[in-house]
N, C-alpha and C positions, 0 to 999 in steps of 0.2 A: 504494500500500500504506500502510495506517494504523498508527502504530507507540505504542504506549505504552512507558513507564519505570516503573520499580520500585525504589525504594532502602529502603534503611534502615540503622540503626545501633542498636546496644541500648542504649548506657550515657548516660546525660547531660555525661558526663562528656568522652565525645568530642565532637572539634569539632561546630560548627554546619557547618560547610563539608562535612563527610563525603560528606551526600547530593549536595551538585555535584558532589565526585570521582566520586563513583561514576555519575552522571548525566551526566560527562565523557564517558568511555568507551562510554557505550552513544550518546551523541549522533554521537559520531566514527563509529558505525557505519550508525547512520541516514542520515547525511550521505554515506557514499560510497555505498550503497544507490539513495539516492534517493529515501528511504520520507519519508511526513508526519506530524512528531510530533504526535500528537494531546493529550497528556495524561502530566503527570510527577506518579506518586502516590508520594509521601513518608509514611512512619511515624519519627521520631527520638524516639530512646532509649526504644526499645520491645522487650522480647525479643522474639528470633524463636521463642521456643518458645510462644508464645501467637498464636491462633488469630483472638481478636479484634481486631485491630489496623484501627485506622478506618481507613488506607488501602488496608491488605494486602482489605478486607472491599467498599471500593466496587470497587475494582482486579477484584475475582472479578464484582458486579454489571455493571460494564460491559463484561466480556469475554463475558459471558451475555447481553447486551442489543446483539450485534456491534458495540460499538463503535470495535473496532479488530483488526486481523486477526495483530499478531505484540506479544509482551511481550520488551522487553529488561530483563536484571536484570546490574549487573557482576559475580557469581559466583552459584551456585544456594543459598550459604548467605546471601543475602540475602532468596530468598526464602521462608527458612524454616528450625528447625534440629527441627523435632519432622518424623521420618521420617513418620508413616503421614501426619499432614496434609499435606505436602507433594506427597508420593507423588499423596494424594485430588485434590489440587488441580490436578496439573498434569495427574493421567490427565483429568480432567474440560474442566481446557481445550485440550488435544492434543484431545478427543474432539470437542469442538465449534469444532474449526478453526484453534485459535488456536496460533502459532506459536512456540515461547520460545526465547530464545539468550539466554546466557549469555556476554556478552563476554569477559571475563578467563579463563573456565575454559573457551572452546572448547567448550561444547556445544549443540546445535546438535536440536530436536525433530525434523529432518528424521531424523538421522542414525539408520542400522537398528543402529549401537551405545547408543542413546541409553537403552535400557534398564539395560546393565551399567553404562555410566558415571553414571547419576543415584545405581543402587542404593551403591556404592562412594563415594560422595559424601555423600548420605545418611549413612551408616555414620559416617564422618568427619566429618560434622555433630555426630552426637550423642556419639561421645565425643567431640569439644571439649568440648560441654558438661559432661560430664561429671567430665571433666579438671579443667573451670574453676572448675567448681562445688566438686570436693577440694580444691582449690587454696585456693578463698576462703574454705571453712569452717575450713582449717589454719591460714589467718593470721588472723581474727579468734579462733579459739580461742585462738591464742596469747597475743592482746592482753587476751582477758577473763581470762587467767591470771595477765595480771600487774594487774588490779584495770584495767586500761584498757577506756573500754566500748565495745561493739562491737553497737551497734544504731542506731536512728534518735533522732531529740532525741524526749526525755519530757516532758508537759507539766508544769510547775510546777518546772524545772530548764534549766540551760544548757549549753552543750558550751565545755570548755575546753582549748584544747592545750598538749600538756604539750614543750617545748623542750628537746634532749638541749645539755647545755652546751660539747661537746668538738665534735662532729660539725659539716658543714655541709651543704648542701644545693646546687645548682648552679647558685645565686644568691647563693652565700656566707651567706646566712643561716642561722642553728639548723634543725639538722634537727627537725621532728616525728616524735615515736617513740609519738608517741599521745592520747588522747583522755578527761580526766576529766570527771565531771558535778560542780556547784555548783548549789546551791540556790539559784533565782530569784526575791529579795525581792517583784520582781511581779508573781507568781503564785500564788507560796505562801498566799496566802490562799484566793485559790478550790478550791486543793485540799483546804483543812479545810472548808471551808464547805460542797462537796461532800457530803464525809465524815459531817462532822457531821449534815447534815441527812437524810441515808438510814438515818442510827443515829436519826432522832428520827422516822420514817415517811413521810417522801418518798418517790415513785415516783423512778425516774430521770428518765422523761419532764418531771413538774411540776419535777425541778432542770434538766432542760434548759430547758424555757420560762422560767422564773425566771432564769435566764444572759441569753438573747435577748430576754427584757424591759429591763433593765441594760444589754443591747450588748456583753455581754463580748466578749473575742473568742475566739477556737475553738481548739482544736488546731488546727485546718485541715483541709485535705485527706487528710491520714494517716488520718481519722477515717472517711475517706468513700470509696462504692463508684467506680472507677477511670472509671467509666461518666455519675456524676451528675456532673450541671453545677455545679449551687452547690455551690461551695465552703468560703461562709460558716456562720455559725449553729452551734449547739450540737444534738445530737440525744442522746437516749436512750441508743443504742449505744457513745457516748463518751464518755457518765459511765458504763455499766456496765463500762466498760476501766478508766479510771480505779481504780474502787471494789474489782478485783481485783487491781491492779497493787504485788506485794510490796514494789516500790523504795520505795513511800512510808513502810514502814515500818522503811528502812533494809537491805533484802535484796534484793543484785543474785542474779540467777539468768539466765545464759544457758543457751544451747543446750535450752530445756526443752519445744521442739515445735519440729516440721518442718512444710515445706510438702509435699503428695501431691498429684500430679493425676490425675482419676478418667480411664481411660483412653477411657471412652464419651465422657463429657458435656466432656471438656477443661478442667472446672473444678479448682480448686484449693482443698485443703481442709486445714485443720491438723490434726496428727497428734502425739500426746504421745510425745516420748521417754523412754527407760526412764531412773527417778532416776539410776542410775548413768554419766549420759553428761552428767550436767550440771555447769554451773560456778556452785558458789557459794560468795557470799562477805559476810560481816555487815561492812557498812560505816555505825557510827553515825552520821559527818558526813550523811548521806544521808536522815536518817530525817525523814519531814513531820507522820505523824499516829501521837499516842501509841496505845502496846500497847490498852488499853481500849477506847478507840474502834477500832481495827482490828479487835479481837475481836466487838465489837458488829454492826459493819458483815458482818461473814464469817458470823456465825451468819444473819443475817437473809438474806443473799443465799445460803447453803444452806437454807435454810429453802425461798426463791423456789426454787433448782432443783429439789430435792427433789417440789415440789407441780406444777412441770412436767412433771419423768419420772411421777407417778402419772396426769397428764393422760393424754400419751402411749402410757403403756400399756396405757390404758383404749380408747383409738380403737384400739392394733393388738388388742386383745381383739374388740372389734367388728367385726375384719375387715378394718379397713383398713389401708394401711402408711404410718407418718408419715414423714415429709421426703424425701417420691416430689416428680417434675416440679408446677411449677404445674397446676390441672386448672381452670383458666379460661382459657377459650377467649383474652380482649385481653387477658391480666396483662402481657404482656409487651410488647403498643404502647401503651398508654393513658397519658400523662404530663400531668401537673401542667402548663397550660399559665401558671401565674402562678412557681414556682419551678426547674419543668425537672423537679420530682422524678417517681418513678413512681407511677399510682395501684395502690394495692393494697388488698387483703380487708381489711375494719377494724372489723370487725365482725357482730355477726349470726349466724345459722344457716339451713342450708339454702338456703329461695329469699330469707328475709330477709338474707341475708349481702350486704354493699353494699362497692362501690370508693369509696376516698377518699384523698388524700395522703399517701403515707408521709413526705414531709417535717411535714406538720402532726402525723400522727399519733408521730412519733417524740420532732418539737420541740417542739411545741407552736404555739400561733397566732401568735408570735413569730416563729420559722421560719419561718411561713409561714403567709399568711392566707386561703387557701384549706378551712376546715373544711367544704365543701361536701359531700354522700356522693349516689350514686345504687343504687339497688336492682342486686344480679348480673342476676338474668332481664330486668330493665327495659334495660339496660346491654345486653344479647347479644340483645335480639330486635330493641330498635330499631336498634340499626347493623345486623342483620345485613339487616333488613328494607331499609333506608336502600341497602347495598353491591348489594342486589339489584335494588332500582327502580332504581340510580343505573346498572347494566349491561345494564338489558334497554333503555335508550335506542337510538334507532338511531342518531343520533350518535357512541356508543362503539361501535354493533357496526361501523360503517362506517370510523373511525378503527382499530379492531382490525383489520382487513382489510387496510387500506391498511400499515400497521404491519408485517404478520405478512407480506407480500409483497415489501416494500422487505426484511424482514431475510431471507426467504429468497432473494432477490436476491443480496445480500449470500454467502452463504453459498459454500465451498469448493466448486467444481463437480464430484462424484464420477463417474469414469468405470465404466464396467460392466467387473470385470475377472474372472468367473469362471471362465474356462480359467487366467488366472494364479493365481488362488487355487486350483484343483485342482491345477495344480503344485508347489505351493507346499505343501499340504498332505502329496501322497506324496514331495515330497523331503524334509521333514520325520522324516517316520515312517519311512523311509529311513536316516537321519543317526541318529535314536534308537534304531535295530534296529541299525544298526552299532557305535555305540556298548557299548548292552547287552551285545555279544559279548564284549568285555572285552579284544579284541584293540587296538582302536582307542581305549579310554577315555582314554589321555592324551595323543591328536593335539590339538596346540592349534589346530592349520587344521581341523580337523572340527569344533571345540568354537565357531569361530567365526564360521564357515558354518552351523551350525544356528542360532546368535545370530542371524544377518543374517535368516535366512528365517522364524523366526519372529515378528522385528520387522516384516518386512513385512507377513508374512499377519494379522500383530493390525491394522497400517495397515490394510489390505484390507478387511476382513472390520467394521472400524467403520465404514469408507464405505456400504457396502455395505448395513450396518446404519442408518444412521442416514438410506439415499436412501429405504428402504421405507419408513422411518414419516413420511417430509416430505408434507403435504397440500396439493397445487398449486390446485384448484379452485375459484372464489371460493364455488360455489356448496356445496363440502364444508366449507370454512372456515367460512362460516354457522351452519351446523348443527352444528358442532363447538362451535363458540361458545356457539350456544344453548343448549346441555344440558348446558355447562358451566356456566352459571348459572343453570336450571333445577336441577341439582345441587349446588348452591352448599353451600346449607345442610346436603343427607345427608351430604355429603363430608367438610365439616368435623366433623361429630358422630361421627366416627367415628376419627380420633387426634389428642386435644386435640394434643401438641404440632406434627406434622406439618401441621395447621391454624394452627397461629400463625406457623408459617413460611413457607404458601402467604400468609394474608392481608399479612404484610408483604412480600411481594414483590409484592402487589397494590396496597396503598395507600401503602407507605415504611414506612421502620423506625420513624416516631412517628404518635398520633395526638393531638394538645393537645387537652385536655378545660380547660374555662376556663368561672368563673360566666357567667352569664349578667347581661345588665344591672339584670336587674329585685333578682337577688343571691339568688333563690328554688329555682335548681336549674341544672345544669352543661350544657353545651352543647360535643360534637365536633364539630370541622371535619375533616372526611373529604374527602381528594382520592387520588383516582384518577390513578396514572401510567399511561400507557399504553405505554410501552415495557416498562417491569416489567413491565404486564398481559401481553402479547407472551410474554415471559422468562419468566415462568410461566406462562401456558398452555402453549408451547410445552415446557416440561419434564413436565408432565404431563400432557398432554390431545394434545398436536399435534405436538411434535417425533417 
């Protein structure tokens, strides 16, 4: 038996060690088992209420790719604290075989209680969260109330702790009661300079590249999507923080936006709170760039939004709705293969609209020297042309074969149990008619016995389901294959994003687009996994 581990921990704050504790415990069960660990996937100081976590994400690929037939996690709030993903995730690998315990909390996927004890768990996940989340916004509120600041470090200033003189700490040392900002002599220039020059018609972009010509150095990572690699360079999007940011002009304001996440998409998005919930406070020592030039700079960049929303409401006049999904087929694999960034739209209209850097086009060629662009149509007919010749080889359909048999080798061996599933179903409806009568509604032995037996009969009835759609024949396998990539292309033209997420389960979640040597035009190196190919055919075409 093949055993993977699962840890995590959210805060940075906690040890590095965490995840061996918790990789302790699930070892000590492997160990008396028997089982062979194949693979420990680590996420630190990552919420678990987020979705994308680089290992919680390969950890789901490999368990779709059979790579291992049971996941141990030290409690089931490691695996997650957002109930419905969690729920998604484990019905999904319970459904394709995969086995989860739960060392410390005793639960155990086999078990026909395993439904009531995840949802109860669950529940208790999210108000932690909840809880913690009251908790933490009380105590920073507190601290912005007494003029202590309660955010991350601001560029063009420094974090200073302020030492209560009575108190000690349990190192004998002054206690910290808190956290003031001071004006950082080497910085403060770049922030007028900034300023300055957007009050004299600079783009953002040209004072980003003007930064990265210099070498300045960056905010850093605070500046940048959680997802991009480089973490150097100046972009656009971080002098237009900058250029909004009221502390320079001597005005702390917390609490004046929250974080929401959209309950489909999982993303995260800010949301203004009502004046009334905010904290502020004029603190002259604070102040970088005088009233007039803040005035200057504020009209201009209302000016800039203003001439956006008439943008915008001119495309949903025309019918369309603006800041819907990407509606390009690779926006989401195609990377920068010189800075890591993504390529994206940078231009153009229509068929003329072309992918190019968004590290260049944000930073400028400073950022990053990649100003290369390819045509959209040119971009989606040759790769897609490229992924079709590259699958009708007989090479891959023979590999695919070999693949798609070994893993259903692999697979849970489902026994045929339909006299116990028709048991199962009229003791059921049995227990729920008894129930109904209102005589029996608070037997907790009836309430528990219905629990058991319809845990089983969902066990049952997914075997059952999932033996009819498995294709054993080499010679059906073939022709499955084939008209899966004879369909290659209707299939994807028909939901951009459900297409960008079959292609990256076909090719990887990147695909480095990098000049070419002649320096004339841009060149993808495209490979093909074949177990992912397996993994997704088999989700939609063959499982």
């Amino acid at each position: 038996m093949r055993a993977a581990i699962y840890t995590r921990f959210s805060s940075d704050r906690q040890r590095q060690t965490s995840s061996e504790d918790q990789a302790r415990n699930c070892r000590r069960r492997i160990e008396a088992e028997g089982w062979q660990l194949v693979e420990h996937y680590r996420d630190e100081a990552v919420s678990g209420s987020r979705r994308d976590r680089p290992a919680y994400q390969r950890m789901l690929k490999a368990a779709q790719a059979r790579q291992f037939e049971t996941l141990l996690v030290d409690d089931l709030s490691r695996f997650g604290r957002d109930q419905v993903e969690s729920e998604r995730a484990i019905l999904r690998l319970e459904f394709g075989g995969v086995r989860i315990i739960a060392v410390s909390d005793g639960y155990d996927s086999r078990s026909k209680a395993r439904k009531v004890y995840r949802g109860v768990k669950a529940l208790m996940n999210e108000l932690y969260l909840d809880d913690l989340r009251d908790e933490t916004h009380r105590g920073l509120e507190g601290q912005a109330l007494k003029q202590f600041w309660a955010g991350g470090k601001p560029y063009g200033y420094r974090l200073v702790r302020i030492k209560d003189p009575v108190q000690r700490d349990a190192y004998g040392e002054p206690l910290t009661v808190g956290t003031r900002l001071e004006v950082n002599t080497e910085t403060v220039g770049i922030v007028r300079e900034i300023f300055t020059r957007y009050a004299d018609g600079w783009s953002p972009r040209a004072i980003a590249d003007e930064l990265n010509r210099r070498a300045i150095a960056s905010p850093g990572s605070a500046w940048r999507g959680r997802k991009v690699r480089r973490l150097s360079g100046w972009l656009g999007s971080a002098v237009k923080a900058i250029l909004t940011n009221a502390l320079y002009r001597g005005e702390y304001v917390w609490n004046a936006t929250t974080w929401q996440k959209d309950p489909d998409t999982g993303k995260r998005r800010i949301v203004k709170r009502p004046q009334s919930e905010w904290v502020r406070h004029v603190i002259p020592e604070l102040r970088i760039i005088e009233e007039s030039v803040w005035a200057r700079v504020q009209a201009r960049h209302a000016a800039a939004m203003k001439a956006g929303a008439n943008v915008r409401e001119g495309i949903k006049r025309a019918g369309h709705r603006p800041g819907r999904n990407p509606a390009y087929l690779f926006s989401s694999l195609l990377k920068c293969g010189v800075c890591g960034g993504s390529m994206v739209i940078v231009g153009g209209q229509g068929k003329w609209k072309s992918y190019g850097c968004a590290t260049h086009k944000e930073g400028g060629p400073h950022a990053c020297g990649n100003g290369l662009t390819a045509k959209l149509p040119v971009v989606e007919d040759r790769l897609l042309q490229r992924i079709k010749e590259d699958l009708f080889t007989p090479e891959v359909a023979a590999e695919f074969e070999q693949r798609y048999l070994r893993a259903l080798a692999r697979r849970p061996k489902p026994v045929r149990n339909e006299k116990r599933i028709a048991e199962l179903r009229a003791e059921v409806e049995n227990l729920v008619a008894a129930i109904a009568t209102g005589a029996l509604r608070s037997s907790k032995s009836l309430a528990a016995r219905l629990s058991a037996a319809e845990g089983e009969l969902d066990r049952l009835q997914a075997q059952q389901a999932a033996r009819g759609k498995v294709v054993k024949l080499p010679g059906q396998i073939a022709e499955r294959f084939r008209r899966m990539v004879e369909n290659l292309e209707t299939e994807l033209g028909r939901d951009v994003p459900k297409a960008r997420t079959a292609l990256r389960q076909i090719l990887g979640d990147e695909i480095p687009v990098v000049p070419h040597e002649s320096g004339n035009h841009l060149v993808a190196r495209i490979g093909l996994d074949g177990q992912a190919l397996v993994a997704a055919a088999g989700s939609g075409f063959l499982w």
